[in-house]
PyMOL Python script that loads the backbone (N, CA, C, O; Angstrom):
from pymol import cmd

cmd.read_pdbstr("""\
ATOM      1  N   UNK A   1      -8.630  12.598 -16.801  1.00  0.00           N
ATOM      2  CA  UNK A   1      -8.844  11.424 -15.955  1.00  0.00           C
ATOM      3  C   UNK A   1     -10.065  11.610 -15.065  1.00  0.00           C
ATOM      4  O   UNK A   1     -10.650  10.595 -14.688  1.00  0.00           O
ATOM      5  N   UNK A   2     -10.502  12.795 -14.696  1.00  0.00           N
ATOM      6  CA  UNK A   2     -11.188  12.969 -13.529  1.00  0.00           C
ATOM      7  C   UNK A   2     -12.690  12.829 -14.705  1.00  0.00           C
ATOM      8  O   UNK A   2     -13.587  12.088 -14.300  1.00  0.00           O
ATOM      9  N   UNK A   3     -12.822  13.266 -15.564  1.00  0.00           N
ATOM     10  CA  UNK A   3     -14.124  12.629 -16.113  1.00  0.00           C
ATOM     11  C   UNK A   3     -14.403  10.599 -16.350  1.00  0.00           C
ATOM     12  O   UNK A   3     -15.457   9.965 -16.372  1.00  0.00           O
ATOM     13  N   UNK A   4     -13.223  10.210 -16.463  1.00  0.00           N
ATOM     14  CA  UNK A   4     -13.437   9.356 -16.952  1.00  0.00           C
ATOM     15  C   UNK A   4     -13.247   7.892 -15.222  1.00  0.00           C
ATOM     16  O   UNK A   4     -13.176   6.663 -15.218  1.00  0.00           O
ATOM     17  N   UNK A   5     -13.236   8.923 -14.098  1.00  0.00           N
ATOM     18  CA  UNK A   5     -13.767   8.142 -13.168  1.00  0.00           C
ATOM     19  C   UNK A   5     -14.385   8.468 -12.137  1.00  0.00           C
ATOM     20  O   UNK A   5     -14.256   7.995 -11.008  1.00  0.00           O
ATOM     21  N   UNK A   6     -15.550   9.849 -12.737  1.00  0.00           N
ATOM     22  CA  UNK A   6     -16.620  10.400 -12.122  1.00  0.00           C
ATOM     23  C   UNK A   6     -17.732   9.713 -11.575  1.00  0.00           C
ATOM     24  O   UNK A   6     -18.572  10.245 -10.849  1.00  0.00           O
ATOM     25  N   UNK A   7     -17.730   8.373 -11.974  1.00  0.00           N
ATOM     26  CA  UNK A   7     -18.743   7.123 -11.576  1.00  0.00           C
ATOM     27  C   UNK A   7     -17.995   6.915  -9.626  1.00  0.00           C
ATOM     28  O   UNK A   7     -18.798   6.730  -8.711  1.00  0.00           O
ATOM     29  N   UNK A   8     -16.769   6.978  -9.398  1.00  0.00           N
ATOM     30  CA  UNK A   8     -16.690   7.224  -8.232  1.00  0.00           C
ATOM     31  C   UNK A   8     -16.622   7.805  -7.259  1.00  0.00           C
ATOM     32  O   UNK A   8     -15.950   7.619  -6.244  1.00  0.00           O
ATOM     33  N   UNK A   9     -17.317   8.533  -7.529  1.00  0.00           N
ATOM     34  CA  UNK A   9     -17.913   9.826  -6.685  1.00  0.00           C
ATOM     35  C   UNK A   9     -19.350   9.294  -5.998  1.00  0.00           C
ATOM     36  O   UNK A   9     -19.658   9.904  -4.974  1.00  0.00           O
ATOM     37  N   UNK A  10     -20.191   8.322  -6.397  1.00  0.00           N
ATOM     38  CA  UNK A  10     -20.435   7.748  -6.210  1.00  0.00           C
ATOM     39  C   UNK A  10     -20.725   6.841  -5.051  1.00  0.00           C
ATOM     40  O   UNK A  10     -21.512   6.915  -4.106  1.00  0.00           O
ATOM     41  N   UNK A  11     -19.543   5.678  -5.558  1.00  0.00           N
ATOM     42  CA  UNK A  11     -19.232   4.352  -4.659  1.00  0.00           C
ATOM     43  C   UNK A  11     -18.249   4.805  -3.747  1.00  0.00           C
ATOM     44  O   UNK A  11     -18.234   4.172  -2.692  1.00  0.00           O
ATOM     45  N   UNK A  12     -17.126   6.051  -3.890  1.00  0.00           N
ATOM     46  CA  UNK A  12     -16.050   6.482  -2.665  1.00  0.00           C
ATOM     47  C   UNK A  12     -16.474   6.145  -1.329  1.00  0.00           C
ATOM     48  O   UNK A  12     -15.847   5.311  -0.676  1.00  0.00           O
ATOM     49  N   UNK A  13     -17.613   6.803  -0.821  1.00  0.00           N
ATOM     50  CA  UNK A  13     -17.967   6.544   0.358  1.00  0.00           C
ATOM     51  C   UNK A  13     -17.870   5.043   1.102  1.00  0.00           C
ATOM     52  O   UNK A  13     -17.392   4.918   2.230  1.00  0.00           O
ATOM     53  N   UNK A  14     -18.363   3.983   0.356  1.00  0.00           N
ATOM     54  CA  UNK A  14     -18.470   2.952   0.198  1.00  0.00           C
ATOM     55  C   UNK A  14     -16.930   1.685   0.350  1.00  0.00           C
ATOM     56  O   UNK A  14     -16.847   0.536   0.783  1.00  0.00           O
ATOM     57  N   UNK A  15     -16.392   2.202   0.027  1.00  0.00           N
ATOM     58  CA  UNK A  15     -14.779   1.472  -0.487  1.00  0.00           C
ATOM     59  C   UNK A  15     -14.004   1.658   0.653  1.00  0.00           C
ATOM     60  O   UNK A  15     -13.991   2.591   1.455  1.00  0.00           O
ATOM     61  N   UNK A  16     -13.464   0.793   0.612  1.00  0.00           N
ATOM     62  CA  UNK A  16     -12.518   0.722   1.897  1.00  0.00           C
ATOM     63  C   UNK A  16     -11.404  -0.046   1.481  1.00  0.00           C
ATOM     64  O   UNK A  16     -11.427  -0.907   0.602  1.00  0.00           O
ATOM     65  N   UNK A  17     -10.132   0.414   2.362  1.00  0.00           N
ATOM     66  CA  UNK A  17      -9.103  -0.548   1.790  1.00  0.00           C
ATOM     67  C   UNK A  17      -9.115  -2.081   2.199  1.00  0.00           C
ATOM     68  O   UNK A  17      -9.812  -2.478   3.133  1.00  0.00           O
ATOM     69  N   UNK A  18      -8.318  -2.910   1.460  1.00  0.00           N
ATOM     70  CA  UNK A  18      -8.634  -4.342   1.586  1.00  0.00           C
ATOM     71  C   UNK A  18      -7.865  -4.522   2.990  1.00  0.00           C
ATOM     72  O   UNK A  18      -8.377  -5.301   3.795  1.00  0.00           O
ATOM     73  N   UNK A  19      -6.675  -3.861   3.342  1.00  0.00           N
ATOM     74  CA  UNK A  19      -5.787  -4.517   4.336  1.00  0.00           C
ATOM     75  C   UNK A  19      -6.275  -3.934   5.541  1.00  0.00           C
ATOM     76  O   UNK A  19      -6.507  -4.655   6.511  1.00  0.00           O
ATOM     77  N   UNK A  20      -6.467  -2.608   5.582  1.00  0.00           N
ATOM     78  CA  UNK A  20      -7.029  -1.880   7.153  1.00  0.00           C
ATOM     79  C   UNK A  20      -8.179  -1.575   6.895  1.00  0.00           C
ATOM     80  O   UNK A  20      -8.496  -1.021   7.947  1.00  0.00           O
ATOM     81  N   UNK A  21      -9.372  -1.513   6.017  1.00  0.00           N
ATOM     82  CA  UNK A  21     -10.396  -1.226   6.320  1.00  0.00           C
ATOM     83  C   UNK A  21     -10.875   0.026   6.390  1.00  0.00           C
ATOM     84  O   UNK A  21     -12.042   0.406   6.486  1.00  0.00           O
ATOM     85  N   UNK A  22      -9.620   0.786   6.319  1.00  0.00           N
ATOM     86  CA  UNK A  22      -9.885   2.196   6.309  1.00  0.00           C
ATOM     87  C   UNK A  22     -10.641   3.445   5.052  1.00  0.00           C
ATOM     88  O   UNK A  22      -9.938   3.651   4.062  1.00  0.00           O
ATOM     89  N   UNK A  23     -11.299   3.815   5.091  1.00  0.00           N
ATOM     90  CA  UNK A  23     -12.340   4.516   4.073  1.00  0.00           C
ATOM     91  C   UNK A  23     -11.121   4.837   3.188  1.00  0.00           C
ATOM     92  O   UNK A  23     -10.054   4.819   3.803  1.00  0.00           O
ATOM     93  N   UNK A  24     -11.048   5.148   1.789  1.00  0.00           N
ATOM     94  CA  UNK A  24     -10.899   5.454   0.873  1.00  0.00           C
ATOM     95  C   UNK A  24     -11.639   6.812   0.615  1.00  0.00           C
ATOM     96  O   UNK A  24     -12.802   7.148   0.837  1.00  0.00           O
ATOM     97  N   UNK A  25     -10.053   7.807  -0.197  1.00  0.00           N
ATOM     98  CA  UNK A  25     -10.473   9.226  -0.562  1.00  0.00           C
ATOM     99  C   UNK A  25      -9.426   9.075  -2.255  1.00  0.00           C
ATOM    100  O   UNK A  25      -8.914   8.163  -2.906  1.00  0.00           O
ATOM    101  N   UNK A  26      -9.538  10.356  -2.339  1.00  0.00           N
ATOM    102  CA  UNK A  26      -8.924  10.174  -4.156  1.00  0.00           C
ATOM    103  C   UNK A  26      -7.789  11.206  -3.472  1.00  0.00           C
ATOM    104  O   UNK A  26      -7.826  12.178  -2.719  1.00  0.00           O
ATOM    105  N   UNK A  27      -6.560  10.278  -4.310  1.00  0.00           N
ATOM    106  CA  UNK A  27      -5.389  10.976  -3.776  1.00  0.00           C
ATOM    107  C   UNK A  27      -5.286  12.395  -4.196  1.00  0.00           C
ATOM    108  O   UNK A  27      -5.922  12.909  -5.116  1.00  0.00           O
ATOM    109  N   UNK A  28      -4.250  13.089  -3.272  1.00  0.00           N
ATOM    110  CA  UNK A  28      -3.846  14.220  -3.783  1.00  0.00           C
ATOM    111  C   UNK A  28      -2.978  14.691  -4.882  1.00  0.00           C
ATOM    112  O   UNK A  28      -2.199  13.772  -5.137  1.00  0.00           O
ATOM    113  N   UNK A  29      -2.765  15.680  -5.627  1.00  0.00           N
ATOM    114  CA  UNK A  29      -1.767  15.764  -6.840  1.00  0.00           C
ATOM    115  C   UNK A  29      -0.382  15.808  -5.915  1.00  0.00           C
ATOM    116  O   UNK A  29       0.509  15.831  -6.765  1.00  0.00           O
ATOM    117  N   UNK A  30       0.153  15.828  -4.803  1.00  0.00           N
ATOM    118  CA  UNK A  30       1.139  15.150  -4.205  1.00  0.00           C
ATOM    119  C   UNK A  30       1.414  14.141  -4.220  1.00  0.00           C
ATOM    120  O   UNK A  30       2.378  13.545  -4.701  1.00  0.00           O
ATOM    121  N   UNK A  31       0.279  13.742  -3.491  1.00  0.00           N
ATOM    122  CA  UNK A  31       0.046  11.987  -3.695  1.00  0.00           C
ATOM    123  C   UNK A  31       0.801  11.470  -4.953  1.00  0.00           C
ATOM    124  O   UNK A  31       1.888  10.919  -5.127  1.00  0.00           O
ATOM    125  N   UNK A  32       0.000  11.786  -5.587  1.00  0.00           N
ATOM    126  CA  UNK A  32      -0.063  10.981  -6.903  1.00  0.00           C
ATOM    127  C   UNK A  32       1.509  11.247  -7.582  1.00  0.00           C
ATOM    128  O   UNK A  32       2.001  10.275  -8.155  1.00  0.00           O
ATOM    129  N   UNK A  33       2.416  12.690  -7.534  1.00  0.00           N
ATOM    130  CA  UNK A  33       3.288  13.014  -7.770  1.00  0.00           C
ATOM    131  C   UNK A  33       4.282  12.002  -7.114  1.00  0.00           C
ATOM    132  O   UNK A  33       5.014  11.117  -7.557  1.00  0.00           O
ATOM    133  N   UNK A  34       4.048  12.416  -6.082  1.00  0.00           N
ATOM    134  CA  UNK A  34       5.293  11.481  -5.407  1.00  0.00           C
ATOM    135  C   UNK A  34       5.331   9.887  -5.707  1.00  0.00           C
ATOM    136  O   UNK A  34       6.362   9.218  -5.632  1.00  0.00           O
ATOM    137  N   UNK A  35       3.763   9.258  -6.139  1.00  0.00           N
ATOM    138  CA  UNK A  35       3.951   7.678  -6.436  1.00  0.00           C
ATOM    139  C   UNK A  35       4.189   7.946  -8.074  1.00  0.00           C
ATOM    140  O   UNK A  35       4.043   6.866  -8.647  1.00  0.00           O
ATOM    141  N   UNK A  36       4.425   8.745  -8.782  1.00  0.00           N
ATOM    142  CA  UNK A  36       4.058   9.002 -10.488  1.00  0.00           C
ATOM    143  C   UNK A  36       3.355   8.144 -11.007  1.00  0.00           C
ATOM    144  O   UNK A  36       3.537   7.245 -11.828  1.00  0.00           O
ATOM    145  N   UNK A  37       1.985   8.771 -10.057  1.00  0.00           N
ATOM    146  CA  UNK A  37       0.885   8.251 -10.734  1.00  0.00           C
ATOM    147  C   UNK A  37      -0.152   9.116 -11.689  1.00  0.00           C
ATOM    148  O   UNK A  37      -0.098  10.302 -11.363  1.00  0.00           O
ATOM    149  N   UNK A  38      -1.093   8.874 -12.785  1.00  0.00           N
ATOM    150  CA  UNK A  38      -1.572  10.028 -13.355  1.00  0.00           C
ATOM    151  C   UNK A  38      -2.953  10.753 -11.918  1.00  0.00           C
ATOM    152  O   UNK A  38      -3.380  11.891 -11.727  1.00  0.00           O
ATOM    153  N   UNK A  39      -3.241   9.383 -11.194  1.00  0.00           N
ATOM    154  CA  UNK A  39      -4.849   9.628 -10.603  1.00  0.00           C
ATOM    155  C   UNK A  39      -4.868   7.695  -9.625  1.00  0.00           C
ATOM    156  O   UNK A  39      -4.600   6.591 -10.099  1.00  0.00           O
ATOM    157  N   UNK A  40      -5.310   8.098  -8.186  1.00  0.00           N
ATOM    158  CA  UNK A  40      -4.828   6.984  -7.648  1.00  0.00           C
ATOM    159  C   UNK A  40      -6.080   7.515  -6.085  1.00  0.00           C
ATOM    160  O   UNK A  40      -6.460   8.645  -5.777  1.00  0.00           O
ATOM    161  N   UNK A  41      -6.414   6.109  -5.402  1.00  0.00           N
ATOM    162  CA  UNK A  41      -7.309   6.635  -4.061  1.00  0.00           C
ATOM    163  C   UNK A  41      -6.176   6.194  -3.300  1.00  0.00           C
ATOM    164  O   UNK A  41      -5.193   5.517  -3.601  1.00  0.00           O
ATOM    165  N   UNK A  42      -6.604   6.815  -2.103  1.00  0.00           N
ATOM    166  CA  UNK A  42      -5.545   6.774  -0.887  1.00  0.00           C
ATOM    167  C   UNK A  42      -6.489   6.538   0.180  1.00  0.00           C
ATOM    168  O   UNK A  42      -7.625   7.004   0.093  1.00  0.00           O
ATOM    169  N   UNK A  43      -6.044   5.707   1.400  1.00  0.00           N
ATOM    170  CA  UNK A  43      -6.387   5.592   2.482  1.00  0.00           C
ATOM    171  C   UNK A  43      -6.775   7.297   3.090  1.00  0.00           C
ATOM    172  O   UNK A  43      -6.561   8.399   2.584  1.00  0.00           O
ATOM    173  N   UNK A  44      -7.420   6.886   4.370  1.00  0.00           N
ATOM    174  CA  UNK A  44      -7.450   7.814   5.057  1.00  0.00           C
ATOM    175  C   UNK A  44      -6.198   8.362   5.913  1.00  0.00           C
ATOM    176  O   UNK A  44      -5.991   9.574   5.980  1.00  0.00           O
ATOM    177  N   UNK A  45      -5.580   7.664   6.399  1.00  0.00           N
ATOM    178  CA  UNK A  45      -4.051   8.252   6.777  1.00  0.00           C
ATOM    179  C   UNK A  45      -3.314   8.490   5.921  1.00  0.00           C
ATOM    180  O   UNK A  45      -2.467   9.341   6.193  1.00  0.00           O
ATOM    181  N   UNK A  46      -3.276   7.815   4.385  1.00  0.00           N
ATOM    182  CA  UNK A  46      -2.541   8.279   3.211  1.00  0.00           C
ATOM    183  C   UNK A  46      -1.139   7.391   3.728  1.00  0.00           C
ATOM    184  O   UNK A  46      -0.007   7.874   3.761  1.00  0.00           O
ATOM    185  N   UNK A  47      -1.566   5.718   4.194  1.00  0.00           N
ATOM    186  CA  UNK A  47      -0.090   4.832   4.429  1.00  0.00           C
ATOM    187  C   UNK A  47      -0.535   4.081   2.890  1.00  0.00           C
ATOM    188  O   UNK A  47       0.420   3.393   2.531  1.00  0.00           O
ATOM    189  N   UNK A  48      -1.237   4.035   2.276  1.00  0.00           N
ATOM    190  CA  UNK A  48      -1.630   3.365   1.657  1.00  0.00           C
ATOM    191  C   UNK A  48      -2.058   3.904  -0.110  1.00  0.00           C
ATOM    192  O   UNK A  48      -2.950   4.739   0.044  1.00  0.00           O
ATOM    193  N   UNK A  49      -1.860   3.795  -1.176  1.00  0.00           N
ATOM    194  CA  UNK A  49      -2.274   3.638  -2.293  1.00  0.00           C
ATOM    195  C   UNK A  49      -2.572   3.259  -3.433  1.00  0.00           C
ATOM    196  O   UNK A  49      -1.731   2.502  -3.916  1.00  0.00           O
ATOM    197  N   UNK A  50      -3.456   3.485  -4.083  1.00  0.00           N
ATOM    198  CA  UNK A  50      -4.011   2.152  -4.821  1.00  0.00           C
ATOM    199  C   UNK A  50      -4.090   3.364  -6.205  1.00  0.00           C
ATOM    200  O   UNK A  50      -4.355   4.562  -6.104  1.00  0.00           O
ATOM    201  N   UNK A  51      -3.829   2.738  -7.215  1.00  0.00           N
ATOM    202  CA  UNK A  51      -3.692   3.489  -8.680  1.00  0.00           C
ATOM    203  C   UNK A  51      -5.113   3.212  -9.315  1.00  0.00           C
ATOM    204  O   UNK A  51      -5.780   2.179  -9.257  1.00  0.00           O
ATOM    205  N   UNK A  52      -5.367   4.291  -9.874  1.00  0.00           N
ATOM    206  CA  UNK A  52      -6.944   3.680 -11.173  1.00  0.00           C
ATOM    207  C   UNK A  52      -5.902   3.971 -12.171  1.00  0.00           C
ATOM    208  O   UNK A  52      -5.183   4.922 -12.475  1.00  0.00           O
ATOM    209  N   UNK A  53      -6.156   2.537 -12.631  1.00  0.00           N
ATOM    210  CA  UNK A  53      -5.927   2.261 -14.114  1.00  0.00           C
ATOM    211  C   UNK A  53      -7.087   2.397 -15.196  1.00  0.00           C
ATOM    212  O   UNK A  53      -8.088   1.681 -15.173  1.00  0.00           O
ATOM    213  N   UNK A  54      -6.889   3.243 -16.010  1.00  0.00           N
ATOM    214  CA  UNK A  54      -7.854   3.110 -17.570  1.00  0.00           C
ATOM    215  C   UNK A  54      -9.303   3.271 -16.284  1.00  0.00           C
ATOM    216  O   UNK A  54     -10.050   2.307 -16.449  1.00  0.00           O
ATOM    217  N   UNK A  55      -9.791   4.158 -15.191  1.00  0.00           N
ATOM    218  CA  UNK A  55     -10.673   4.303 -14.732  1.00  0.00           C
ATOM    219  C   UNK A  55     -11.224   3.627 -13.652  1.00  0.00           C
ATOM    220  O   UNK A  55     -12.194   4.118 -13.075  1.00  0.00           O
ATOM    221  N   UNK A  56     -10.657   2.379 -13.231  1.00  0.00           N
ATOM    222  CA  UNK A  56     -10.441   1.794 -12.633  1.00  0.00           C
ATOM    223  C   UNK A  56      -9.489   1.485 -11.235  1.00  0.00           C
ATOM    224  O   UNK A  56      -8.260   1.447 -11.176  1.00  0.00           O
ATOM    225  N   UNK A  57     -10.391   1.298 -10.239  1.00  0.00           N
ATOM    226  CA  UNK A  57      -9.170   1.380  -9.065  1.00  0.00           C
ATOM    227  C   UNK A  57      -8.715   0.068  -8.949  1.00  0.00           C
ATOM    228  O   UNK A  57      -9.439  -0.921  -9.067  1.00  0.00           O
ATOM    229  N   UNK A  58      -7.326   0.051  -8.681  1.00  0.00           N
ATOM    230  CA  UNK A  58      -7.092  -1.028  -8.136  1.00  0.00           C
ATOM    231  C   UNK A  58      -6.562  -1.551  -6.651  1.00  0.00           C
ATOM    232  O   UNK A  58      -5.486  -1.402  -6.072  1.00  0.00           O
ATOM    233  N   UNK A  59      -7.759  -2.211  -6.301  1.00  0.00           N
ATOM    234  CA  UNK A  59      -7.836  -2.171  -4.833  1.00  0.00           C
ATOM    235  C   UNK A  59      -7.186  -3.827  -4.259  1.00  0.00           C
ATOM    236  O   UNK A  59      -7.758  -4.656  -3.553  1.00  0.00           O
ATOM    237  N   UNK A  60      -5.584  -3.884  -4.978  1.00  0.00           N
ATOM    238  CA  UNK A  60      -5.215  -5.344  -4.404  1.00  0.00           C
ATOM    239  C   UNK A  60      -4.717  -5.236  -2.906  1.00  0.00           C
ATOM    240  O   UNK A  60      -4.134  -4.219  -2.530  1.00  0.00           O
ATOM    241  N   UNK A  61      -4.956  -6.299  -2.058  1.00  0.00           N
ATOM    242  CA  UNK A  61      -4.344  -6.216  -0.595  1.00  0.00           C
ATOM    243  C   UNK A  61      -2.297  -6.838  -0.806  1.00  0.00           C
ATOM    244  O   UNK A  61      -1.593  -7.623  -1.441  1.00  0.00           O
ATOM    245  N   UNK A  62      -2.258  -6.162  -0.132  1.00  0.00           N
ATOM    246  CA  UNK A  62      -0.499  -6.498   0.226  1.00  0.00           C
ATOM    247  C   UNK A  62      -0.288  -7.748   0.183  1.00  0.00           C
ATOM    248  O   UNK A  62      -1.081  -8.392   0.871  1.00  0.00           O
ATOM    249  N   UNK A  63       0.708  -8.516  -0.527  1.00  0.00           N
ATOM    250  CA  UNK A  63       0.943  -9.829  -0.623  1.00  0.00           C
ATOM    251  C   UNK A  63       1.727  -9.905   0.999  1.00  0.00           C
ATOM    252  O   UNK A  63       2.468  -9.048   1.480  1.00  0.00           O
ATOM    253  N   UNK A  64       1.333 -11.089   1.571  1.00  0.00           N
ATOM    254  CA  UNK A  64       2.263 -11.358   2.775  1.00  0.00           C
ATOM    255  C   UNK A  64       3.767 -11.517   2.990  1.00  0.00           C
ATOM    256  O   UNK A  64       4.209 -11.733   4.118  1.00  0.00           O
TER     257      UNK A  64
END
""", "prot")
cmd.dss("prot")
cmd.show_as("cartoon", "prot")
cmd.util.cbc("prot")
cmd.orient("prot")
């Protein structure tokens, strides 16, 4: 997985989450364990995570 979304290494800096605004990092293998995810970015406090699918993050905001 980590080759196939090496393009965000990149744009990371850049990305922020949709709901707080808060910078975006690439989760931890905790992280990701505990959501059973294969590979996923996480907020900076880690309240928040977003899965890459097929290389891709997906950065939807919380439905109300």
């Amino acid at each position: 997985m980590q080759n196939e979304t090496q393009w965000l290494e990149d744009f990371l800096p850049l990305m922020r989450c949709p709901d707080t605004h808060q910078p975006l990092r690439r989760a931890t293998a905790e992280e990701c364990a505990q959501h059973q995810v294969d590979a996923a970015l996480a907020t900076a406090d880690g309240t928040r995570l977003f899965v890459i699918d097929a290389g891709i993050p997906i950065l939807l905001p919380r439905q109300p």
